[in-house]
PyMOL CGO cylinders between C-alpha atoms (Angstrom):
from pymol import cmd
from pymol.cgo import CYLINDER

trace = [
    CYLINDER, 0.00, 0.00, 0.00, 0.94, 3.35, -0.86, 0.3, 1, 1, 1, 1, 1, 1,
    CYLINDER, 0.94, 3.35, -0.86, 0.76, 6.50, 0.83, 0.3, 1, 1, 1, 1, 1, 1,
    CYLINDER, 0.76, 6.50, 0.83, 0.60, 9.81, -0.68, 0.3, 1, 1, 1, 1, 1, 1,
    CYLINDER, 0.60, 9.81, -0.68, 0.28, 12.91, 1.21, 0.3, 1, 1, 1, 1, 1, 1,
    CYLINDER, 0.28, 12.91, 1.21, 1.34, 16.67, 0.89, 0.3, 1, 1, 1, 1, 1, 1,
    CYLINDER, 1.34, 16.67, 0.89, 5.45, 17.15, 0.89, 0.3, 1, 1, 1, 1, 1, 1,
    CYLINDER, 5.45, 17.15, 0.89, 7.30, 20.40, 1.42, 0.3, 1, 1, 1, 1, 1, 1,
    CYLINDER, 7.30, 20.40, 1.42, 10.77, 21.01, 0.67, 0.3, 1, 1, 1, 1, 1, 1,
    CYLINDER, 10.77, 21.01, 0.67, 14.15, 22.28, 2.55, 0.3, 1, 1, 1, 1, 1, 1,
    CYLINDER, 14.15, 22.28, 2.55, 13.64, 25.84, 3.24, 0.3, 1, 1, 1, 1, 1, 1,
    CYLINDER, 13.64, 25.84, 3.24, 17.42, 26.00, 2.28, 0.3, 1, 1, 1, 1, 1, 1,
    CYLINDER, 17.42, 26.00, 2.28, 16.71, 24.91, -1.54, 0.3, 1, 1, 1, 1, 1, 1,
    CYLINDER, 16.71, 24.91, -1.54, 19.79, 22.26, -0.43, 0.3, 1, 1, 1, 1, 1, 1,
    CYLINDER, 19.79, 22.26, -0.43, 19.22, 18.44, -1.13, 0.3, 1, 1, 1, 1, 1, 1,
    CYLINDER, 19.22, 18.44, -1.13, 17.53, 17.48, 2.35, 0.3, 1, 1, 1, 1, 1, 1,
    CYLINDER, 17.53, 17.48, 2.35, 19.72, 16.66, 5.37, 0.3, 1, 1, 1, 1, 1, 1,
    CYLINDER, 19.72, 16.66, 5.37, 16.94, 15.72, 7.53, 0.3, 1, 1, 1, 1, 1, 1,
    CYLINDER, 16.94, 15.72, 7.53, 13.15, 14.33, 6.88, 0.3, 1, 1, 1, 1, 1, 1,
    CYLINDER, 13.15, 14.33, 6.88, 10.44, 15.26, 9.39, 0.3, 1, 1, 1, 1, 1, 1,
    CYLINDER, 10.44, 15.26, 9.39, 7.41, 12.62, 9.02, 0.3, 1, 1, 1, 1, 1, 1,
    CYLINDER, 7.41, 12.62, 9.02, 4.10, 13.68, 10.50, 0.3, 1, 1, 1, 1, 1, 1,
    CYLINDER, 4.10, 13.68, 10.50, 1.32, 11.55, 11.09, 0.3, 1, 1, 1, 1, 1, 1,
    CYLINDER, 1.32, 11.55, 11.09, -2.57, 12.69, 11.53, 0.3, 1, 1, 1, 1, 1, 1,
    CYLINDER, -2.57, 12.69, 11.53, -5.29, 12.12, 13.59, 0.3, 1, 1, 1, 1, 1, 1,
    CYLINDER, -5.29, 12.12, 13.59, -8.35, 10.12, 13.56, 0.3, 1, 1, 1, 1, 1, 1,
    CYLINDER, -8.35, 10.12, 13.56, -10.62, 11.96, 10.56, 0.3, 1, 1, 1, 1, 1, 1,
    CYLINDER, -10.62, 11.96, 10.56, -8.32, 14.59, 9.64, 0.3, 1, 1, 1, 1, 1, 1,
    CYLINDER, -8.32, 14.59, 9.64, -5.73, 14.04, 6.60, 0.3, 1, 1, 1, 1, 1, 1,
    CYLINDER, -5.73, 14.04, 6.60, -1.78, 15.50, 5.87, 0.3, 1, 1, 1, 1, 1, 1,
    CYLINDER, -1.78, 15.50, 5.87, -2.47, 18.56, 5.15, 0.3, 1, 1, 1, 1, 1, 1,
    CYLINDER, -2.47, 18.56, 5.15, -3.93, 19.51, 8.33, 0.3, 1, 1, 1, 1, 1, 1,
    CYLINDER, -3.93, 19.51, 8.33, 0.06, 18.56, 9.83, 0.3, 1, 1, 1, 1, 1, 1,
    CYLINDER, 0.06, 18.56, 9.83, 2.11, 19.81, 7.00, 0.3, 1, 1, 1, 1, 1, 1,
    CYLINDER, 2.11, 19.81, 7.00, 1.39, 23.61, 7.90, 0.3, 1, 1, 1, 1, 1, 1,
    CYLINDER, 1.39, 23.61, 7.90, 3.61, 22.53, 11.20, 0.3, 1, 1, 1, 1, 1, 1,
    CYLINDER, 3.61, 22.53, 11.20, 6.92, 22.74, 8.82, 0.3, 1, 1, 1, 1, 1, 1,
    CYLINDER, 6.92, 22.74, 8.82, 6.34, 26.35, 8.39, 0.3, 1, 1, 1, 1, 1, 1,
    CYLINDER, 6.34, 26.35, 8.39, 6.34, 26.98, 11.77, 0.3, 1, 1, 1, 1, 1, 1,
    CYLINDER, 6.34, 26.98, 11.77, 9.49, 24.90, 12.29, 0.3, 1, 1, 1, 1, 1, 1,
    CYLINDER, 9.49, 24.90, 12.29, 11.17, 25.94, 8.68, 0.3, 1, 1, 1, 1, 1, 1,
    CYLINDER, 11.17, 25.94, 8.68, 13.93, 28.18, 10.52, 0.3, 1, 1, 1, 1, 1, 1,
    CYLINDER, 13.93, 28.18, 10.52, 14.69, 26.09, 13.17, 0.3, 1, 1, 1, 1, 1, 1,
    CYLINDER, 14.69, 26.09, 13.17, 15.11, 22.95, 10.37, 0.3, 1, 1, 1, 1, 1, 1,
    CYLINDER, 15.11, 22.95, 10.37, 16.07, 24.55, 7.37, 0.3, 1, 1, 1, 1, 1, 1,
    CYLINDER, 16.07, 24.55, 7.37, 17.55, 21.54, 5.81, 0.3, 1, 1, 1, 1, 1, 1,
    CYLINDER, 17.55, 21.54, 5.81, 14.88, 19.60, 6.80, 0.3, 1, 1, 1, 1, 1, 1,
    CYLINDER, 14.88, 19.60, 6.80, 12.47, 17.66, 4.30, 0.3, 1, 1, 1, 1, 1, 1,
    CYLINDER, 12.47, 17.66, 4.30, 8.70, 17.26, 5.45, 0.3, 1, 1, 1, 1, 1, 1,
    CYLINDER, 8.70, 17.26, 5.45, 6.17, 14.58, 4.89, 0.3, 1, 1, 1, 1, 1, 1,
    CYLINDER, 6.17, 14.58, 4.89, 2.45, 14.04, 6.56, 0.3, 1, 1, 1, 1, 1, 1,
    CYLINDER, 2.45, 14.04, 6.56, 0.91, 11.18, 4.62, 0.3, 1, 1, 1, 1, 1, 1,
    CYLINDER, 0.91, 11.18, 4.62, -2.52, 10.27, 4.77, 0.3, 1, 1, 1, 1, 1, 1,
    CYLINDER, -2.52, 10.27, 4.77, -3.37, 7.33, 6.65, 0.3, 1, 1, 1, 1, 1, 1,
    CYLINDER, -3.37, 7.33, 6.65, -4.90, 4.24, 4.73, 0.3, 1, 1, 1, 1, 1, 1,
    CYLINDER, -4.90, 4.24, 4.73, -8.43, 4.13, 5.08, 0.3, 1, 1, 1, 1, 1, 1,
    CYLINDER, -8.43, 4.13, 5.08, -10.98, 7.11, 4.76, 0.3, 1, 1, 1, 1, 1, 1,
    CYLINDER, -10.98, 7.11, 4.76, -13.37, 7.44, 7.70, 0.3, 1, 1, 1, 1, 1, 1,
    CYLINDER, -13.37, 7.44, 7.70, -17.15, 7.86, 7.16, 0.3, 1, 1, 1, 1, 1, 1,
    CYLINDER, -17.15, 7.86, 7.16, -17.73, 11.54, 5.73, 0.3, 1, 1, 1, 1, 1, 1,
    CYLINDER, -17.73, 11.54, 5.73, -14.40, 13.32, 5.71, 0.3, 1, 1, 1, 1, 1, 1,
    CYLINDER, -14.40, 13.32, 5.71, -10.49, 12.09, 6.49, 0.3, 1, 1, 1, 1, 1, 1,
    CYLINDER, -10.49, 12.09, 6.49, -8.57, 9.43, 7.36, 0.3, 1, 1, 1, 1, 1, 1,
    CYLINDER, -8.57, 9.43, 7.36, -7.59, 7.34, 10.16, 0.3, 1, 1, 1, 1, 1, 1,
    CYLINDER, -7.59, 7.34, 10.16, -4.65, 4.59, 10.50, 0.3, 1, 1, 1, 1, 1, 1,
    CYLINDER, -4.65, 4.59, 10.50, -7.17, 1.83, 12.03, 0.3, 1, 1, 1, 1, 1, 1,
    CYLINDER, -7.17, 1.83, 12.03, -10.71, 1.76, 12.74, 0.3, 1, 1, 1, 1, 1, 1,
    CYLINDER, -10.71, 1.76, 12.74, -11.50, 2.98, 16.44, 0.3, 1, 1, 1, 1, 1, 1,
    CYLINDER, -11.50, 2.98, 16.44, -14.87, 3.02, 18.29, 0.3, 1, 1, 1, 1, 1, 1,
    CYLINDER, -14.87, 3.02, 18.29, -13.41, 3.42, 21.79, 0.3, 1, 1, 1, 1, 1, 1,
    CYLINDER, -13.41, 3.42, 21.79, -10.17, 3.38, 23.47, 0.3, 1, 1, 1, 1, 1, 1,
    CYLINDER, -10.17, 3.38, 23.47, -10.56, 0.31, 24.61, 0.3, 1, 1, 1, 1, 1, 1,
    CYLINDER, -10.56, 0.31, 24.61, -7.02, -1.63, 25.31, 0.3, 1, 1, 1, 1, 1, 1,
    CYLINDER, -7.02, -1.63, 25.31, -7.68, -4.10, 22.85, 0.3, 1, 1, 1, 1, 1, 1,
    CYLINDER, -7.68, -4.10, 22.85, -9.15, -2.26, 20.38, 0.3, 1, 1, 1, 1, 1, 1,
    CYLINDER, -9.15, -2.26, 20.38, -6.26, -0.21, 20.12, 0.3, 1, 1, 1, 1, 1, 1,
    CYLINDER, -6.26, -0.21, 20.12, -3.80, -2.70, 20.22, 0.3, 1, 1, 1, 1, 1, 1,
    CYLINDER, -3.80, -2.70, 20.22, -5.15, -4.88, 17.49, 0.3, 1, 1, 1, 1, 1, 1,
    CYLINDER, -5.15, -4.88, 17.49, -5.46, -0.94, 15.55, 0.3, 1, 1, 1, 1, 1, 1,
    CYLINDER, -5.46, -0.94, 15.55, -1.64, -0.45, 15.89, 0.3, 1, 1, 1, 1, 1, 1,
    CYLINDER, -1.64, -0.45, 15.89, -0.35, -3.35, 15.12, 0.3, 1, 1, 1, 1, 1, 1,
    CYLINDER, -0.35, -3.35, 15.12, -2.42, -3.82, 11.92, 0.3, 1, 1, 1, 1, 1, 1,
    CYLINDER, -2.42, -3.82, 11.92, -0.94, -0.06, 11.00, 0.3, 1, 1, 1, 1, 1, 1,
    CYLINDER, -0.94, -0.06, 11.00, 2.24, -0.86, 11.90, 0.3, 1, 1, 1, 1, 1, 1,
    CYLINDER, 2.24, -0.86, 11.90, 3.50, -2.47, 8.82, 0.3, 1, 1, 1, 1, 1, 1,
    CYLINDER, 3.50, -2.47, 8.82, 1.97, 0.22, 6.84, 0.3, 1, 1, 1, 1, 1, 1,
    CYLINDER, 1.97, 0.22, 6.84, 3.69, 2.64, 8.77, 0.3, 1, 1, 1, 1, 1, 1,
    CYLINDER, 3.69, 2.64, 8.77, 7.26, 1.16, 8.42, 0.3, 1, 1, 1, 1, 1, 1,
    CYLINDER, 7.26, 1.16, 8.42, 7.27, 0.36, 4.72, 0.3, 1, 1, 1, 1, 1, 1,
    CYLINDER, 7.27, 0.36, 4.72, 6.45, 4.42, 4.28, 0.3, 1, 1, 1, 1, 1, 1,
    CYLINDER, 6.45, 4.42, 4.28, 9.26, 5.19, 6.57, 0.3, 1, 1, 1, 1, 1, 1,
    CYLINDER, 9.26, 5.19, 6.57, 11.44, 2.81, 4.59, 0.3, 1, 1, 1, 1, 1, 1,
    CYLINDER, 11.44, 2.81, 4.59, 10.36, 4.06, 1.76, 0.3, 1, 1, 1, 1, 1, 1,
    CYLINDER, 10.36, 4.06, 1.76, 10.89, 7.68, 2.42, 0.3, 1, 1, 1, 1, 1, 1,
    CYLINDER, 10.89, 7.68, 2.42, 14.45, 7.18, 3.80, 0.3, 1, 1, 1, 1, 1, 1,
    CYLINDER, 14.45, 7.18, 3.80, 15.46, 5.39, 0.98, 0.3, 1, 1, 1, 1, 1, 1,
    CYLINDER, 15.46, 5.39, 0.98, 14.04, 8.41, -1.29, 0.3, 1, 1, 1, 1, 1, 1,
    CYLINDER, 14.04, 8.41, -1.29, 15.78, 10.87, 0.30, 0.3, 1, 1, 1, 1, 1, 1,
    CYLINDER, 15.78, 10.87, 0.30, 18.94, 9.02, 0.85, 0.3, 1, 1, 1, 1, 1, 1,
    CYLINDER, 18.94, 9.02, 0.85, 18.84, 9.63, 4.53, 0.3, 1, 1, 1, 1, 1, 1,
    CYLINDER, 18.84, 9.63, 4.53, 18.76, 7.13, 7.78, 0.3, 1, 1, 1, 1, 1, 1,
    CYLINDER, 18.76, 7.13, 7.78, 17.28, 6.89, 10.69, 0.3, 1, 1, 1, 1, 1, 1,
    CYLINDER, 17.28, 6.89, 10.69, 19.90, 9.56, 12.67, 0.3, 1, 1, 1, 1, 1, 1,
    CYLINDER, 19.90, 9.56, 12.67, 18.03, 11.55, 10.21, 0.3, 1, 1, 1, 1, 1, 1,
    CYLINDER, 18.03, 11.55, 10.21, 14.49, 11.22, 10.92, 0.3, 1, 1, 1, 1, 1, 1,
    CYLINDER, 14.49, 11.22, 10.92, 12.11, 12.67, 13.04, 0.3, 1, 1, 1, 1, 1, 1,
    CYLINDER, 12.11, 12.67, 13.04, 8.06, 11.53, 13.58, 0.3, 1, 1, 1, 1, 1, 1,
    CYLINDER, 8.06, 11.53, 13.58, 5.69, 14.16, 14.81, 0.3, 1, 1, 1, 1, 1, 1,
    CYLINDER, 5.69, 14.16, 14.81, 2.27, 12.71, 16.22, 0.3, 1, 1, 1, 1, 1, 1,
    CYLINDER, 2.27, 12.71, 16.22, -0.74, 14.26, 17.11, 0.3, 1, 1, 1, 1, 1, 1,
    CYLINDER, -0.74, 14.26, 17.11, -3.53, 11.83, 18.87, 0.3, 1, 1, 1, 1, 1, 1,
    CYLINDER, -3.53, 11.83, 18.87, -4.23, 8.89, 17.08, 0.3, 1, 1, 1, 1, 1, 1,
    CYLINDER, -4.23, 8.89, 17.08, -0.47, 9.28, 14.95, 0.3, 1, 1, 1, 1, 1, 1,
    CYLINDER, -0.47, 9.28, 14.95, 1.26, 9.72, 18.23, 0.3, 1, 1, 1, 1, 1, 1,
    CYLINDER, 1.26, 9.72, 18.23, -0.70, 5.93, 19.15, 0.3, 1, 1, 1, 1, 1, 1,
    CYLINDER, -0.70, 5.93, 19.15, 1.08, 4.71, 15.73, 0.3, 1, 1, 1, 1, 1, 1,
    CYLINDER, 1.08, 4.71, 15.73, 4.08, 6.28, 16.26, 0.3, 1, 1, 1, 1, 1, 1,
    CYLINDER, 4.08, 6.28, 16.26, 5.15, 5.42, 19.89, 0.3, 1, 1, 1, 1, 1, 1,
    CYLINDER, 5.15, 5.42, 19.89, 4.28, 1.74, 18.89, 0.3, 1, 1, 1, 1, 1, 1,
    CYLINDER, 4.28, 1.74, 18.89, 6.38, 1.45, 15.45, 0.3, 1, 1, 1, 1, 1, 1,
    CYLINDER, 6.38, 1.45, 15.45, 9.11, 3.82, 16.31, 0.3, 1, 1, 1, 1, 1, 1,
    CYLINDER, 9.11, 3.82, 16.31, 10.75, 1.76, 19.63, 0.3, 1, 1, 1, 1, 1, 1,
    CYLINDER, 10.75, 1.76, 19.63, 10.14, -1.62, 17.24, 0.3, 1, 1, 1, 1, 1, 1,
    CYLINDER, 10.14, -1.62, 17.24, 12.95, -0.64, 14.97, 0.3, 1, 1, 1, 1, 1, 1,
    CYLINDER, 12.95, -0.64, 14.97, 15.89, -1.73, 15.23, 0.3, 1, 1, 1, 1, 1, 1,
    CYLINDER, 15.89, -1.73, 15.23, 17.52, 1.49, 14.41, 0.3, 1, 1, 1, 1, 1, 1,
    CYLINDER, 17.52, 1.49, 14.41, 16.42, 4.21, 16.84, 0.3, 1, 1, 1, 1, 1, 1,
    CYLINDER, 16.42, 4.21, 16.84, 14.84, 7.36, 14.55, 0.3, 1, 1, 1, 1, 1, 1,
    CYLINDER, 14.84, 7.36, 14.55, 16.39, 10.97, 15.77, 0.3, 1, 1, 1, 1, 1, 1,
    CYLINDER, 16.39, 10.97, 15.77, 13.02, 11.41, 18.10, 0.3, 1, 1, 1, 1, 1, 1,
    CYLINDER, 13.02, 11.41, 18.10, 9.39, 11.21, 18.71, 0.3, 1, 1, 1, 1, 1, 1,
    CYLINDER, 9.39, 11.21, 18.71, 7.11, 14.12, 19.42, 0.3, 1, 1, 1, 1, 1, 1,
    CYLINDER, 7.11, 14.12, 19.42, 4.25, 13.24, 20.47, 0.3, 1, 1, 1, 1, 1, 1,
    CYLINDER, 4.25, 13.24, 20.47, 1.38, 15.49, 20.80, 0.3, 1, 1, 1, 1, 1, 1,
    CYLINDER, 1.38, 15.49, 20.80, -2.11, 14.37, 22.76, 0.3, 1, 1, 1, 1, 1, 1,
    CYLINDER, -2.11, 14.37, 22.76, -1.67, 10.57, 22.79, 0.3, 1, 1, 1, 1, 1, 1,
    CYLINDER, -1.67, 10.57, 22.79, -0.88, 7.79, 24.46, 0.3, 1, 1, 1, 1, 1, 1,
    CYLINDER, -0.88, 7.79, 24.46, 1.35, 4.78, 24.30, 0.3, 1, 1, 1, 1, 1, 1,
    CYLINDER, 1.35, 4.78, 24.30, -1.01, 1.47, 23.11, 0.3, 1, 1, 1, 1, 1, 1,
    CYLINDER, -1.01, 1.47, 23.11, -0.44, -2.09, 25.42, 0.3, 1, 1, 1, 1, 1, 1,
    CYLINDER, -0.44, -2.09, 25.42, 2.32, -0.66, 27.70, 0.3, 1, 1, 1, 1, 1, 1,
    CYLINDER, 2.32, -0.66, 27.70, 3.06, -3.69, 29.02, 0.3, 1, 1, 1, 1, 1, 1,
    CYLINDER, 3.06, -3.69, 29.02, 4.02, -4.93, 25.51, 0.3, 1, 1, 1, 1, 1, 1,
    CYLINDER, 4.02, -4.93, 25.51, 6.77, -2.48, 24.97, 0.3, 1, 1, 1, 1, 1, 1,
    CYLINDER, 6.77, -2.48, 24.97, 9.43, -3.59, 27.13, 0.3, 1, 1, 1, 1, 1, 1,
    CYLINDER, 9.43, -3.59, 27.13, 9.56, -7.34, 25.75, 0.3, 1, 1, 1, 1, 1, 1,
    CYLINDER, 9.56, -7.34, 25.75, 9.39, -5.94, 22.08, 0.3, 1, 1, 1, 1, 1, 1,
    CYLINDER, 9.39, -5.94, 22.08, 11.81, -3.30, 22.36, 0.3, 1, 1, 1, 1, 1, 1,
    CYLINDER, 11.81, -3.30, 22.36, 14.48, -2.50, 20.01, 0.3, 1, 1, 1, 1, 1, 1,
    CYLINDER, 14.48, -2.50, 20.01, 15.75, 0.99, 20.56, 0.3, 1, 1, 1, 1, 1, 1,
    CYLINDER, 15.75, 0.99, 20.56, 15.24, 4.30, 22.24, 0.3, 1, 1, 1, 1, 1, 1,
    CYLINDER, 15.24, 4.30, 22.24, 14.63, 7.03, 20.79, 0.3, 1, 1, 1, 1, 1, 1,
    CYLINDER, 14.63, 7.03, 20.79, 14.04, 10.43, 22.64, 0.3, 1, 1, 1, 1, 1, 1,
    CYLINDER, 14.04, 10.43, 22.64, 10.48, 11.49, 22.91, 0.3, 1, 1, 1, 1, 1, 1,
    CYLINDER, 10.48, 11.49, 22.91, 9.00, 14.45, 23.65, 0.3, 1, 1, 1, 1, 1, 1,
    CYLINDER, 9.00, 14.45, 23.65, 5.29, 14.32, 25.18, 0.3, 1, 1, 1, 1, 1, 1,
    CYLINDER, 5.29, 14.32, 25.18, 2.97, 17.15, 25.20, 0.3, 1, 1, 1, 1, 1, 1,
    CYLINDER, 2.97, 17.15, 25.20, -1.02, 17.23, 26.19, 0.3, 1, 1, 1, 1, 1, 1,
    CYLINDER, -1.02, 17.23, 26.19, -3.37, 19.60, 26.71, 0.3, 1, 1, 1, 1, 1, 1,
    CYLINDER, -3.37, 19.60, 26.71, -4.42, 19.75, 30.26, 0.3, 1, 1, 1, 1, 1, 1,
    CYLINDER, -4.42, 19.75, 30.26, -8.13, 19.73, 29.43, 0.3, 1, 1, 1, 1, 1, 1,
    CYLINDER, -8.13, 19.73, 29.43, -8.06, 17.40, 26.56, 0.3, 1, 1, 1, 1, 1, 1,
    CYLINDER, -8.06, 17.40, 26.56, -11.34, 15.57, 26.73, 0.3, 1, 1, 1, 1, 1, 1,
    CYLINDER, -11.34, 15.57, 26.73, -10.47, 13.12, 23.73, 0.3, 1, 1, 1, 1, 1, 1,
    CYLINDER, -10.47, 13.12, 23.73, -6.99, 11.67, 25.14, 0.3, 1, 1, 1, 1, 1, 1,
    CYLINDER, -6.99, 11.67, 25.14, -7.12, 12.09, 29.11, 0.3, 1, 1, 1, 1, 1, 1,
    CYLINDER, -7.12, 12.09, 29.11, -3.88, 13.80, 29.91, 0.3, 1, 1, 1, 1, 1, 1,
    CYLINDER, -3.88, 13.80, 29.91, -3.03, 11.03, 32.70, 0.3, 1, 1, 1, 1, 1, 1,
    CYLINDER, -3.03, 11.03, 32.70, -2.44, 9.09, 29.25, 0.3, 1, 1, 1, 1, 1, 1,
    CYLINDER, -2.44, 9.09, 29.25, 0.80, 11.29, 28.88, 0.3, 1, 1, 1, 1, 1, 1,
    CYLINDER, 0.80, 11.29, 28.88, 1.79, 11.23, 32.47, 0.3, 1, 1, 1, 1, 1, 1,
    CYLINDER, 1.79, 11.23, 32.47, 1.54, 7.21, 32.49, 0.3, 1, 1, 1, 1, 1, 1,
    CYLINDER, 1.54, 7.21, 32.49, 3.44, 7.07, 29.21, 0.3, 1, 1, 1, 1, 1, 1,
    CYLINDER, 3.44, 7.07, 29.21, 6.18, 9.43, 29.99, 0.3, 1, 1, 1, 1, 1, 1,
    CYLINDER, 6.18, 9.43, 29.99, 6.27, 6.85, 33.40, 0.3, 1, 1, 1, 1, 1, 1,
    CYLINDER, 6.27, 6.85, 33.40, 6.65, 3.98, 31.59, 0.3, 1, 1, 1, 1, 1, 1,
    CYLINDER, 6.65, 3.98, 31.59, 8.93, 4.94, 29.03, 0.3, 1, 1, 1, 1, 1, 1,
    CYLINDER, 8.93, 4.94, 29.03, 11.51, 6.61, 31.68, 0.3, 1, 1, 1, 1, 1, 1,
    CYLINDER, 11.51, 6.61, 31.68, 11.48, 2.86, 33.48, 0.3, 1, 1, 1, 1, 1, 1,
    CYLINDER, 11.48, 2.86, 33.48, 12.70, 1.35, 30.01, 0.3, 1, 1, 1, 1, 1, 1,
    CYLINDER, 12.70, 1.35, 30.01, 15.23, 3.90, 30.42, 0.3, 1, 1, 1, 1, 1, 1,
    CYLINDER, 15.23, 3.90, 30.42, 14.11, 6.40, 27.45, 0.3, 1, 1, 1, 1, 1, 1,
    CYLINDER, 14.11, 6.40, 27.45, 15.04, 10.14, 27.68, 0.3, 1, 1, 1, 1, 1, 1,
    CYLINDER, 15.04, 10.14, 27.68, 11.48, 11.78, 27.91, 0.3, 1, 1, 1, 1, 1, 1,
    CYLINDER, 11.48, 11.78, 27.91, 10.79, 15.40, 28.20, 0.3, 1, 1, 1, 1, 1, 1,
    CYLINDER, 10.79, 15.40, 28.20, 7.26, 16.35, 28.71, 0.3, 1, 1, 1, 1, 1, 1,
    CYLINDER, 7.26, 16.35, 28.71, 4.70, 19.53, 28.93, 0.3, 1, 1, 1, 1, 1, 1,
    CYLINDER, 4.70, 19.53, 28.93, 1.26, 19.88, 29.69, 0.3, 1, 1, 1, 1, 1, 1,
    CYLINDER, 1.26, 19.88, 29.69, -1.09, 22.87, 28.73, 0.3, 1, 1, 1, 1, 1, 1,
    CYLINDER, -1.09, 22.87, 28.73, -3.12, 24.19, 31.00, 0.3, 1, 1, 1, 1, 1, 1,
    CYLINDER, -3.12, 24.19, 31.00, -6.43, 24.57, 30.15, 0.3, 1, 1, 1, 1, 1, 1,
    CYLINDER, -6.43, 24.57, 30.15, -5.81, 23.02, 26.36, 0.3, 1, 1, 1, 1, 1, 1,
    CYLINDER, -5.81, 23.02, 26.36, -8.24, 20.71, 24.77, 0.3, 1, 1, 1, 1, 1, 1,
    CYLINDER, -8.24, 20.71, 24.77, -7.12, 17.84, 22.45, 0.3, 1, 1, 1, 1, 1, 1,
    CYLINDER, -7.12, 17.84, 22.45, -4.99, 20.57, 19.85, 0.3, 1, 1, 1, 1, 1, 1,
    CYLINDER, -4.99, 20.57, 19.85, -1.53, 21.84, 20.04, 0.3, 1, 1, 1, 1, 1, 1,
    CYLINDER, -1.53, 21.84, 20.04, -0.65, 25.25, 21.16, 0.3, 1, 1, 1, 1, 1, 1,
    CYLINDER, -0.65, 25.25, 21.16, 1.60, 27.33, 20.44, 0.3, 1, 1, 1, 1, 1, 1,
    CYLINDER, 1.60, 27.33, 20.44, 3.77, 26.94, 23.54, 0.3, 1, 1, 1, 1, 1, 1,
    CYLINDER, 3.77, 26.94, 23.54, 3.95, 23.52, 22.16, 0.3, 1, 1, 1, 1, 1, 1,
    CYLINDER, 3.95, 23.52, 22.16, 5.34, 23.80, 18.84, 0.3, 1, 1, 1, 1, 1, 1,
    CYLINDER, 5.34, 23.80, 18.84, 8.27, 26.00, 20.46, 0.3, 1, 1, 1, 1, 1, 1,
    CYLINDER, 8.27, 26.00, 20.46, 9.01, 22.86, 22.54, 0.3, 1, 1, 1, 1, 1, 1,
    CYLINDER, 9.01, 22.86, 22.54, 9.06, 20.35, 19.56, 0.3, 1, 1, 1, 1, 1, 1,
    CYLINDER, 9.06, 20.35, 19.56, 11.16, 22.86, 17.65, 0.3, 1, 1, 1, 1, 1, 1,
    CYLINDER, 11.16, 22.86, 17.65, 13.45, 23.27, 19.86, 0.3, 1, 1, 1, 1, 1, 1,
    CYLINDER, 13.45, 23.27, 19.86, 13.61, 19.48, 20.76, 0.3, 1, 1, 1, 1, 1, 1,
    CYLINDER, 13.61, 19.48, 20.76, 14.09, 18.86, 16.64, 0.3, 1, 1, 1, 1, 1, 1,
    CYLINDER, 14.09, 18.86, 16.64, 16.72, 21.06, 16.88, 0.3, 1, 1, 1, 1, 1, 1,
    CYLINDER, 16.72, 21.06, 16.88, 18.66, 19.34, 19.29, 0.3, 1, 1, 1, 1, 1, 1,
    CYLINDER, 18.66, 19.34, 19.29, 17.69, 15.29, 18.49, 0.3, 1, 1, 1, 1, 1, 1,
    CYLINDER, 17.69, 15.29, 18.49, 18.33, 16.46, 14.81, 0.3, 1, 1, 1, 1, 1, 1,
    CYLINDER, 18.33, 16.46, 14.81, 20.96, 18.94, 14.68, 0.3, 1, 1, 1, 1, 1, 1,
    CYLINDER, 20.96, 18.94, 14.68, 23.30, 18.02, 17.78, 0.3, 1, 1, 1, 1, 1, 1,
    CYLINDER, 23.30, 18.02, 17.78, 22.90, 14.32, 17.82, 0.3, 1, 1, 1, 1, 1, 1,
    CYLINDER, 22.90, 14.32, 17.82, 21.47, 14.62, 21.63, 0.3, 1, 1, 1, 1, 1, 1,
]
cmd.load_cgo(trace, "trace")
């Protein structure tokens, strides 16, 4: 299965020295991520950016990555790892277009893409750059630690009023992925519903810069 999605390129003009891939919510499509590059353009000028669609249209408008009713454990579980694969082949596949590895890469969530990408990103082998992660929550906990290959850093951020993602679902990942020994930086918003604000973005900027840039 292929993805397609809206793409911009390095701010620079230069041959892309980093690729930023962001993945959607539930209902919602690539372009509603893709205006993040132009927030984040200066601080990643070299930087390539990507927000694919996810698979499968949803009933009236958008996409999702997996069918979800509830946020029941084993719905979600069964949801992610059915995505997974999808997931991976389109990070394989971007890499390999842009001639760029994993050091290179960064994956930007929000909600139900945070859900895919805190499940693929810590089953590759090669650890990606960094996760941010923005209103989600890490699927199965208990699975992680038996089918972990790498670490990446991860930034989590939540609004503290979301009403879609509870924001104890951040506070339990960030717990969980600090005892498998990850480096997690966190923020919550006070008073934010399930969006990003703009205190956020200035966090996952500056955390690109430094997972991207300095190797951190």
């Amino acid at each position: 299965m292929t993805l397609t999605g809206p793409r911009l390129a390095p701010f620079s003009r230069q041959p892309p020295r980093q690729l930023v891939i962001l993945a959607h919510g539930y209902g919602s499509n690539g372009d509603d991520l893709i205006g993040l590059a132009s927030m984040w353009h200066a601080a990643l000028p070299d930087a390539a950016f990507v927000a694919p669609n996810a698979p499968f249209p949803c009933m009236g408008a958008g996409y999702q990555w997996f069918g979800l009713s509830s946020l029941s454990p084993a719905e979600l579980l069964s949801g992610v790892e059915a995505a997974a694969p999808i997931f991976n082949d389109f990070i394989d596949q971007e890499l390999a277009r842009t001639g760029l590895t994993e050091d290179d890469l960064l994956l930007v969530g929000f909600s139900q893409g945070t859900m895919l990408s805190l499940h693929v990103a810590p089953r590759r082998v090669r650890a990606v750059a960094g996760i941010v992660a923005f209103s989600g929550m890490l699927v199965a906990p208990e699975r992680l630690g038996p089918e972990l290959q790498s670490r990446p850093p991860v930034l989590l951020v939540h609004g503290e009023a979301d009403n879609v993602i509870p924001v104890r679902a951040m506070t339990h990942a960030r717990s969980l992925l600090q005892g498998l020994e990850f480096d997690v930086e966190s923020h919550i918003s006070p008073g934010l519903a399930h969006s990003v604000d703009q205190i956020g973005l200035e966090l996952a900027a500056a955390f690109a810069q430094r997972v991207l840039l300095t190797g951190r």
